[in-house]
C-alpha positions in Angstrom: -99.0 171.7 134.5 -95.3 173.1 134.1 -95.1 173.3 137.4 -96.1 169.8 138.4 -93.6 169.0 135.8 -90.9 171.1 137.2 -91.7 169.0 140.9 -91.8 165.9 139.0 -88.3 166.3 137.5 -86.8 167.9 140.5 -87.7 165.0 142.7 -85.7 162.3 140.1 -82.8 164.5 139.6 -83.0 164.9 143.7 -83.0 160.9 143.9 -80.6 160.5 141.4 -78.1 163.2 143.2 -78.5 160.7 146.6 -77.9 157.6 144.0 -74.7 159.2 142.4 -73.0 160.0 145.6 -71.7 156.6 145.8 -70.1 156.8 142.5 -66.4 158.2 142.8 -65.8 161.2 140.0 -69.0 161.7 139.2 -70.9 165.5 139.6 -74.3 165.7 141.3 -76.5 166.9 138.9 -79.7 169.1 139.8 -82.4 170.2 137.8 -82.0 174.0 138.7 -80.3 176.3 141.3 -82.5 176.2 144.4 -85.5 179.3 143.9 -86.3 182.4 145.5 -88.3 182.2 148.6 -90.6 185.7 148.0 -92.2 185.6 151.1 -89.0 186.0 153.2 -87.8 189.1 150.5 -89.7 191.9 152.8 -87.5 190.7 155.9 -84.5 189.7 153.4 -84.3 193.3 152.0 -84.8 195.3 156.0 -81.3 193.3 156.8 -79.6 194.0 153.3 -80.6 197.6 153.7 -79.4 197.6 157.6 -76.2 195.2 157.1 -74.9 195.2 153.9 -75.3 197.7 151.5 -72.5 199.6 153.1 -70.0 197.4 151.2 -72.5 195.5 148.3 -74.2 199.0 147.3 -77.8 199.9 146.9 -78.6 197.2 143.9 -75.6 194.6 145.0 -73.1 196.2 142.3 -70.2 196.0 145.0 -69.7 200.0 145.0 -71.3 200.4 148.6 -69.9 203.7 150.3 -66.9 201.5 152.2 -66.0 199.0 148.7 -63.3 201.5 147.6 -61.6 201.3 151.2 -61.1 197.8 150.6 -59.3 195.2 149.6 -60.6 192.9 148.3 -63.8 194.6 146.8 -66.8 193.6 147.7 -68.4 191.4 145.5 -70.6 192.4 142.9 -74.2 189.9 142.6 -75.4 191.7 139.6 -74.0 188.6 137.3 -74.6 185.7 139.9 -71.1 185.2 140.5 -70.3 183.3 143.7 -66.6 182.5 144.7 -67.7 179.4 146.9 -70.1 177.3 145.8 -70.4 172.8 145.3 -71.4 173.8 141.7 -69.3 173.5 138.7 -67.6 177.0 136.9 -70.1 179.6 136.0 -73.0 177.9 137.4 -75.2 179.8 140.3 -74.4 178.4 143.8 -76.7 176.3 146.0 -79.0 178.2 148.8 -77.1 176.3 151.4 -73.3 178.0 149.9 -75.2 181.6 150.3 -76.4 180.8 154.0 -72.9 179.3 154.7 -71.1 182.1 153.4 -73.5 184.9 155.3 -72.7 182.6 158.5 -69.1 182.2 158.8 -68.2 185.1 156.5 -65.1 185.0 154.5 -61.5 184.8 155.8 -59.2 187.8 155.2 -61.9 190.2 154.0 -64.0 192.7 155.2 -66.6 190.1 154.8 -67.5 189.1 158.6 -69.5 186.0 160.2 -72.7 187.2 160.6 -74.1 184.3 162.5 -72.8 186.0 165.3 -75.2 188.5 164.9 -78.2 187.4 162.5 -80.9 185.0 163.2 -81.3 182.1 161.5 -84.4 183.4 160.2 -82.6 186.8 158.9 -79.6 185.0 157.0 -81.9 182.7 154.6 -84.0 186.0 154.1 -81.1 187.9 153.5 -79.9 185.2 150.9 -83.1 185.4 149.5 -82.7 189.0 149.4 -79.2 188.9 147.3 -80.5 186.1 144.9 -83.1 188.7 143.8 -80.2 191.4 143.0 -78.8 189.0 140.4 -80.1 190.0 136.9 -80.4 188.1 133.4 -80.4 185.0 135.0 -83.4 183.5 136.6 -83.4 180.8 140.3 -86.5 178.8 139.0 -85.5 178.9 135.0 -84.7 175.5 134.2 -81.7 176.6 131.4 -80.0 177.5 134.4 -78.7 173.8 135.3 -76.5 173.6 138.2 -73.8 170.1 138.7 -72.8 169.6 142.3 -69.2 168.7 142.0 -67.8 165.1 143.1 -64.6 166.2 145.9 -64.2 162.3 147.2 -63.8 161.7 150.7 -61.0 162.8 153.3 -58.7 159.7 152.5 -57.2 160.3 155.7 -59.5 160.6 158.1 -58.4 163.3 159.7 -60.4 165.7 161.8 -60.7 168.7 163.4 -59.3 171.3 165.1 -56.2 170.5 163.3 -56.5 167.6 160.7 -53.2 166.4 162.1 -51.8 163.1 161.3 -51.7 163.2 157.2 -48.8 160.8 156.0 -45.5 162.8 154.6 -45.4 160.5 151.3 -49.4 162.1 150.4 -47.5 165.4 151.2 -45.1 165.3 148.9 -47.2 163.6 146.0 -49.0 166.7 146.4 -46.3 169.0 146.2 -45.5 167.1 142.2 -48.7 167.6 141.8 -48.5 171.5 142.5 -45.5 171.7 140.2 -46.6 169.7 137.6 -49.7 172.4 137.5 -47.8 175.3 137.7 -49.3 176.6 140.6 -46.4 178.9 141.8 -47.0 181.1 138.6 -49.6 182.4 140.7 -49.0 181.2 144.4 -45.3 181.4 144.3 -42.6 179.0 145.0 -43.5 178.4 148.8 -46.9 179.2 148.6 -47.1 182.8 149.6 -49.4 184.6 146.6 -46.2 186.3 145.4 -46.4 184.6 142.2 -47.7 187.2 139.7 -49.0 191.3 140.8 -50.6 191.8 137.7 -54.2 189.7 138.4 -57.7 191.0 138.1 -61.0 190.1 138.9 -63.6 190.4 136.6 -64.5 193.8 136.8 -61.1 195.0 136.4 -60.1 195.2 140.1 -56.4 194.0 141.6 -56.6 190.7 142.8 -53.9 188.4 145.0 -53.8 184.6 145.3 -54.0 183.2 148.6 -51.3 182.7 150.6 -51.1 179.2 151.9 -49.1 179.5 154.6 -52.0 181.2 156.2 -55.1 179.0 155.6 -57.2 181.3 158.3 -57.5 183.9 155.8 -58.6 181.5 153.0 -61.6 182.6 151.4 -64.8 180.1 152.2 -62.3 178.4 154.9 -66.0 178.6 156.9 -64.3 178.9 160.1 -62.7 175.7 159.7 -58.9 176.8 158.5 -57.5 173.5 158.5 -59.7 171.2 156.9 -57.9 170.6 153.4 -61.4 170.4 152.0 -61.3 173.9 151.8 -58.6 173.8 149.4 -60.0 170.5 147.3 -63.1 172.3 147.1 -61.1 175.1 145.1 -59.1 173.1 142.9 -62.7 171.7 142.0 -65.3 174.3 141.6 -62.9 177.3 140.8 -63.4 181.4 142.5 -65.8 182.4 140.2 -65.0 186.1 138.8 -61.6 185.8 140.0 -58.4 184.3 137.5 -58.9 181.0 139.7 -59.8 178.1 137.3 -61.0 175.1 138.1 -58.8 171.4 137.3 -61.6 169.2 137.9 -60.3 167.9 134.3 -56.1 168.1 134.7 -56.4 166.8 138.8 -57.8 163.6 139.7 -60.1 163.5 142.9 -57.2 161.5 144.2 -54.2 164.0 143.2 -56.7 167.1 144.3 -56.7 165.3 147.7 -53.2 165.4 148.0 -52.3 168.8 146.4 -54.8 169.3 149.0 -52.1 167.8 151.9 -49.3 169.5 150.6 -51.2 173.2 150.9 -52.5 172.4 154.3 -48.9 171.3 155.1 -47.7 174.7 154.5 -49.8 176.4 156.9 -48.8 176.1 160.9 -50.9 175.3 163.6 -51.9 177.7 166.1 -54.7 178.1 167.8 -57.4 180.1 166.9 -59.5 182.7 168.3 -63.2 181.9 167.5 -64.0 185.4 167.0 -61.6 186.6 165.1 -60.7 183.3 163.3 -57.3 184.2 163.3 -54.5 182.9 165.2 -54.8 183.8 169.3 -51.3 186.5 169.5 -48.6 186.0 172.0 -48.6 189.4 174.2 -45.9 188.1 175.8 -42.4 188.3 173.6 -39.9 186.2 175.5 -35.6 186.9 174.6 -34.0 183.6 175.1 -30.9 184.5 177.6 -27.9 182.8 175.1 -24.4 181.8 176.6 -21.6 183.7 174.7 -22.2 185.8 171.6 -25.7 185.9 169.5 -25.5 185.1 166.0 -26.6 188.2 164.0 -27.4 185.6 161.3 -30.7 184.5 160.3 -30.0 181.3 158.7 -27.9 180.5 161.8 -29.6 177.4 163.4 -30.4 179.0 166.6 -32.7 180.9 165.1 -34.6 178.3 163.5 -38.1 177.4 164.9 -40.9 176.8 163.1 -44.7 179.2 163.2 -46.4 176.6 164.4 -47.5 176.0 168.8 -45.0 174.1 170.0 -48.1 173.3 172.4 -50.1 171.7 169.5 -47.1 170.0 166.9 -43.9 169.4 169.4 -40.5 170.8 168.4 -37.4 168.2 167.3 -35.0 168.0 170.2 -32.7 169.8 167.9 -34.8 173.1 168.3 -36.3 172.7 171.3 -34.4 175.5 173.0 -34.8 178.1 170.2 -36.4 180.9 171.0 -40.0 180.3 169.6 -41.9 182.8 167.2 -44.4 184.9 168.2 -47.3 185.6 166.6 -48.3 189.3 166.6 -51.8 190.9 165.4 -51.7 194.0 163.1 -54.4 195.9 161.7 -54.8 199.1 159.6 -54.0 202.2 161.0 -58.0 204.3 161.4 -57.8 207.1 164.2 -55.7 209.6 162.5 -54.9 211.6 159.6 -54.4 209.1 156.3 -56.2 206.3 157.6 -55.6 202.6 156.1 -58.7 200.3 155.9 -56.2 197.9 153.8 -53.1 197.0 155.0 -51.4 194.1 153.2 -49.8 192.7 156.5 -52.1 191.8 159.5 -49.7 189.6 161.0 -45.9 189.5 162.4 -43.7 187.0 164.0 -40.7 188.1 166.5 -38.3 185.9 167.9 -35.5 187.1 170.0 -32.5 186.5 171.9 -30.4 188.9 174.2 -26.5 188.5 175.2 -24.9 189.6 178.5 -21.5 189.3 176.6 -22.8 191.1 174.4 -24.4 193.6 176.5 -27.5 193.7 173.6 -30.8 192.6 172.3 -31.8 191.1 169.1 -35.3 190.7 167.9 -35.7 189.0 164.3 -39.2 190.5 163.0 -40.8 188.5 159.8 -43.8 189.0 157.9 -45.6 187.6 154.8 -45.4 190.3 152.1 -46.6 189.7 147.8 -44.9 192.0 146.3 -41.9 194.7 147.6 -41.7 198.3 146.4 -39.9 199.1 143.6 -39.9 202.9 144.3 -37.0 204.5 146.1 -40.4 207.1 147.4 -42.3 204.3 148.8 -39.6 202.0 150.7 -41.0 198.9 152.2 -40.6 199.7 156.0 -41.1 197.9 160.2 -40.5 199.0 163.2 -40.4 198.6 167.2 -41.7 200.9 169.2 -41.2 201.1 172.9 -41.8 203.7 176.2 -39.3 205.8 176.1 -39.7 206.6 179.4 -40.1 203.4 181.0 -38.4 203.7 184.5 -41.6 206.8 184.7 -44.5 204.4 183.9 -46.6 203.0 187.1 -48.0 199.7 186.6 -49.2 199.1 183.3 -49.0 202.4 182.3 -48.1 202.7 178.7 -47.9 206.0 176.2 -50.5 206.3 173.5 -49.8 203.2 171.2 -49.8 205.4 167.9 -46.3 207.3 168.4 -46.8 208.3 171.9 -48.2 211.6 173.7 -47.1 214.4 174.9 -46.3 213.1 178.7 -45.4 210.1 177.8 -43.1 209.7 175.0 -41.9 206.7 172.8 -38.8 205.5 171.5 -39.3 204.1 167.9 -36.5 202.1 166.0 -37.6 202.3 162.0 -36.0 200.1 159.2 -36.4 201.3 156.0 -35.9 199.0 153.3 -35.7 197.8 149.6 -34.9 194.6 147.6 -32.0 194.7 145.5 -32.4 193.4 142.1 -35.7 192.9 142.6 -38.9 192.9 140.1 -42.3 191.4 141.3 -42.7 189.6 138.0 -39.4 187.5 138.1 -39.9 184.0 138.7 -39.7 182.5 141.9 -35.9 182.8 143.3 -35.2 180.2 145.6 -32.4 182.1 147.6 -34.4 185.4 147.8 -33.1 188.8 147.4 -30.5 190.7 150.0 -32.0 194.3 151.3 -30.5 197.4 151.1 -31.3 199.1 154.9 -31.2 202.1 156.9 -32.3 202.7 160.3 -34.0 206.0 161.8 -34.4 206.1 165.0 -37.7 209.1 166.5 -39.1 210.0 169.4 -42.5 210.7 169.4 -44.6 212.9 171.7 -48.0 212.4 169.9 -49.4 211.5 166.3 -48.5 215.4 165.2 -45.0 215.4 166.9 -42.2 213.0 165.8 -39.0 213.8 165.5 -36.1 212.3 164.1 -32.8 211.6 167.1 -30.4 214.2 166.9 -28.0 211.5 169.0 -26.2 208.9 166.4 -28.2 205.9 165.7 -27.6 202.9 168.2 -30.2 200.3 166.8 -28.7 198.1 163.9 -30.0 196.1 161.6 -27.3 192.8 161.5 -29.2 191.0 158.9 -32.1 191.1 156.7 -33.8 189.6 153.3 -36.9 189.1 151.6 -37.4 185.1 150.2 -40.1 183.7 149.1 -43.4 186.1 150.3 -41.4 186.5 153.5 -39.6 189.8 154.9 -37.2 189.3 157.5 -35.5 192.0 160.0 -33.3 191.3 162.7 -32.2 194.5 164.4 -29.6 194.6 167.7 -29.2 197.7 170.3 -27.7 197.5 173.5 -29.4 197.0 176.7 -28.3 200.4 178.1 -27.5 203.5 176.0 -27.1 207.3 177.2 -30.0 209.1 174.8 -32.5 211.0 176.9 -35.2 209.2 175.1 -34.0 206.1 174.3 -35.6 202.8 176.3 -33.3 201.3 178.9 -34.4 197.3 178.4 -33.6 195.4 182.0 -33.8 192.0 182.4 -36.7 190.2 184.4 -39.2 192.9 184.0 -42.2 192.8 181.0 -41.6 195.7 179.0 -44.2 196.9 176.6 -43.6 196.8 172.8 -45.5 197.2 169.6 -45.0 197.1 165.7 -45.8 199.0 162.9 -45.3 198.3 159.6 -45.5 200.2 156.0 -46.1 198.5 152.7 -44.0 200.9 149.8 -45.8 199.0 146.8 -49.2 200.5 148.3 -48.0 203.5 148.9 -48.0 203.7 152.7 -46.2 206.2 154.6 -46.2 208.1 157.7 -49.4 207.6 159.5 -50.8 205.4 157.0 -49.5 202.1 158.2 -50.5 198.4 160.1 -49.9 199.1 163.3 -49.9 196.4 166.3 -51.6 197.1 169.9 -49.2 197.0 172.9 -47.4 193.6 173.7 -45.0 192.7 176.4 -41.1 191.6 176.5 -38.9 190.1 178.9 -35.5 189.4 178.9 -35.4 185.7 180.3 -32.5 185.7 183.4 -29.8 183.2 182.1 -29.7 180.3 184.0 -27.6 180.6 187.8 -24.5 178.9 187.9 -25.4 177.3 191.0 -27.9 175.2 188.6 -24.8 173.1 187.0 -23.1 172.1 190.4 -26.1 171.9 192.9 -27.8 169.4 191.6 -24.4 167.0 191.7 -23.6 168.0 195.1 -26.8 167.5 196.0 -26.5 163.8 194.5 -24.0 163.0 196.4 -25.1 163.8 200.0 -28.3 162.1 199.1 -26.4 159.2 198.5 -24.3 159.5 201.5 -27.3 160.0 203.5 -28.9 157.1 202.4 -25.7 154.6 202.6 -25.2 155.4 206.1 -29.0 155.0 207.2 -28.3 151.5 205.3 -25.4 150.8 207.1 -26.6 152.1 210.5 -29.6 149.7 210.2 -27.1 146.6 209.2 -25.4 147.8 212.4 -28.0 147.9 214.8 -29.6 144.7 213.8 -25.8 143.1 214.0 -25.8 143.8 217.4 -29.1 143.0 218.2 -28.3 139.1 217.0 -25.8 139.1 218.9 -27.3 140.0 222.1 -25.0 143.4 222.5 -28.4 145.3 222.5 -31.8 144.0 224.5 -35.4 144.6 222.1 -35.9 146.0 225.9 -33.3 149.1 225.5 -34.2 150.3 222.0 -35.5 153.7 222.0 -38.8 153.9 222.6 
């Protein structure tokens, strides 16, 4: 009899979910979270036990043998909490949240798509398998009410891959609505997380807000990064077990929408690697040839471009030119000695420009960064690294990319640096903080065997600060130095470069670093002189050319008329 009941109830409240979604604010109700499906737990448990209890642990605690290498941690089932979900605060998630999440994974965590590699058989059993780890709370009891939230409809009607197209005025509605709400004391002034380093989940673990400006590592993005559903969905529902509320009762639908367009503004197009889901790097690093003298200023407005493809959003004609950013992959250092499973940094952006007057280089590397070090042990650190030897590589021969090898040597150009009256809790300072910087320069003939440069240092560092979530680093050398080990850089020839990086607030150092695979540079040739007066000259002569074929014909048929030349005599 109960459970006829239960059916009978759980087909209104299904019919009066389908009746409600026509009727703006309101939340879906349901009778109860969707139940467990035993007869798929035998197959559910063989791919927990072969997939996933390496981070989730044995009974779904999140203390698997890999969660303490981690950052985030993985999460913990035991209480039912679910970050993404449709259902209000508190409440257990829908079966159809699980599955997505198992699917597409979750952006900028360990957490990866496993659609890619499960059945769809083996995901639902799987999610079957993690509903029955959650304890004290029961799928089928029907206390356990669940409200599928109301998020409106893309006013827009944008799509994807880029939801392009969403008007400036809904933009910057959004951004009042952001700081009406406050939401820099967590997200920062610009959107970067670098709002507050003292968060925890709910078991006590450190815990970051998102950084908008990268929506591809938003968690429950669902392989979709620019779809500002994502974000209306989290202003609505809340992360569950994290210090993200939900505003479902400050925001309207309408103002969520639009908070929605100013978040999504902040994050540039590129395009993105399907597997991955992150943005597809540039291997190739071009240095803009400039007339004259580089500015070794950052704010200088020929340094100004913006993250996003030029290819996808155009550039204003008062940029165009500007050397464009590149987007650069990092990942945590793994092969050798004090590994790092969690760099803070997976991503840099170089833009450069080289002088003939100057005889010199410049490449300005930036990179999204919470919090800097406040420990004078610990600076906050980047470098370039580069072959050494590069007039002895053949082809694309290239030295071991972590710190070279014993044949093959590299030449690495380190800035170490910290921010000067700096504290991670200050409020958001809109002009950022100036660096204090030194430079080392090594040469390294394997992971065991760097060495500092006797030689005195010839790589500066012109300019540098950190505003905002962002660290930027422009160094200079000169194209040709005299140190046995230092890289020669010619023009018109793809030299190979990489990047490490060092966070000093998490204590890396030494080996214990992001570091980058190898890229390529080339100096672009600056434009032949014969390009400003050829094409005049060659203006002219066309002109010429044509004005005497115009008066030659006029002249020919003249004389023709008047009987000077026979149609008989014409060339044949």
């Amino acid at each position: 009899m109960t459970k006829n009941t239960n059916y009978i109830k759980r087909l209104i409240f299904s019919v009066l979910a389908v009746a409600l979604m026509s009727v703006p604010g309101a939340a879906l109700a349901q009778s109860m979270p969707d139940a467990i499906k035993k007869d798929m737990l035998e197959t559910g448990k063989k791919v927990y036990f072969k997939r996933c209890v390496w981070c989730h642990g044995v009974e779904g605690g999140g203390d698997g043998p890999s969660a303490d290498r981690l950052f985030t941690r993985p999460r913990n089932f035991i209480q039912g909490t679910f970050k993404i979900r449709v259902t209000d605060s508190g409440e257990l998630p829908m079966e159809t949240d699980l599955i997505k999440t198992v699917k597409n994974g979750l952006q900028g965590s360990a957490m990866p798509a496993w659609g890619e590699f499960l059945s769809e058989n083996e995901i639902v059993s799987v999610v079957q398998f993690v509903k029955s780890l959650v304890q004290d709370r029961e799928w089928d009891d029907e206390d356990e009410e669940v409200n599928v939230q109301d998020f409106g409809t893309n006013p827009w009607g944008t799509t994807g891959p880029y939801h392009l197209g969403v008007p400036q005025a809904d933009i910057d509605a959004g951004k009042e609505v952001f700081l009406k709400n406050k939401c820099f004391e967590c997200h920062g002034g610009e959107g970067r997380g670098d709002g507050n380093p003292t968060m925890k989940d709910d078991w006590g673990f450190p815990i970051v807000a998102a950084d908008w400006t990268q929506c591809w590592n938003f968690r429950g993005a669902r392989r979709d990064p620019f779809n500002p559903f994502n974000v209306v969905r989290t202003i609505t529902t809340g992360l569950n077990g994290t210090p993200m509320p939900n505003f479902k009762d400050q925001i309207t639908v309408e103002d969520r929408w639009k908070i929605a367009a100013f978040v999504n503004s902040l994050c540039p197009r590129k395009n993105i690697d399907p597997l991955t889901n992150k943005p597809i790097p540039d291997f190739l690093i071009q240095s803009v040839y400039t007339e004259g003298q580089v500015s070794p200023m950052i704010d200088d407005p020929s340094w100004q471009s913006p993250d996003t493809d030029s290819r996808i959003v155009p550039f204003s004609d008062e940029i165009k030119d500007n050397p464009k950013r590149h987007y650069i992959a990092m990942a945590g250092q793994i092969t050798r000695g004090k590994r790092n499973f969690d760099p803070k940094t997976d991503d840099l952006w170089v833009t450069s420009r080289w002088s003939a007057e100057d005889n010199a280089v410049y490449y300005l590397v930036e990179y999204h960064q919470r919090f800097m070090s406040q420990d004078p042990e610990y600076p906050d650190a980047v470098a370039m690294q580069w072959p050494a030897k590069l007039q002895d590589l053949f082809g694309a021969e290239k030295p071991y990319f972590i710190m070279g090898d014993s044949k093959k040597p590299v030449d690495i150009w380190k800035a170490n640096f910290m921010a000067q009256d700096y504290n991670a809790t200050n409020a958001p300072k809109p002009e950022g903080y100036k660096l204090k910087t030194s430079v080392e320069e090594f040469v390294g003939l394997g992971f065991d065997a760097v060495s500092t440069k006797e030689s005195e240092s010839k790589v500066q560092v012109v300019d540098s600060i950190y505003k905002q979530g962002r660290v930027k680093i422009m160094f200079k050398r000169n194209l040709k130095t005299d140190g046995e080990f230092d890289v020669q850089i010619p023009t018109e020839q793809f030299i190979p470069v990489s990047f490490l990086q060092w966070s000093g607030r998490d204590k890396e150092k030494d080996e214990h670093m992001a570091i980058s695979t190898w890229y390529y540079t080339i100096l672009k040739p600056a434009l032949p002189a014969s390009l400003y007066y050829m094409p005049p000259i060659m203006a002219v002569v066309f002109v010429c050319f044509q004005g005497w074929l115009i008066w030659m014909t006029k002249r020919t048929r003249k004389m023709y008329d008047e009987g000077k030349i026979k149609r008989d005599e014409l060339p044949k």
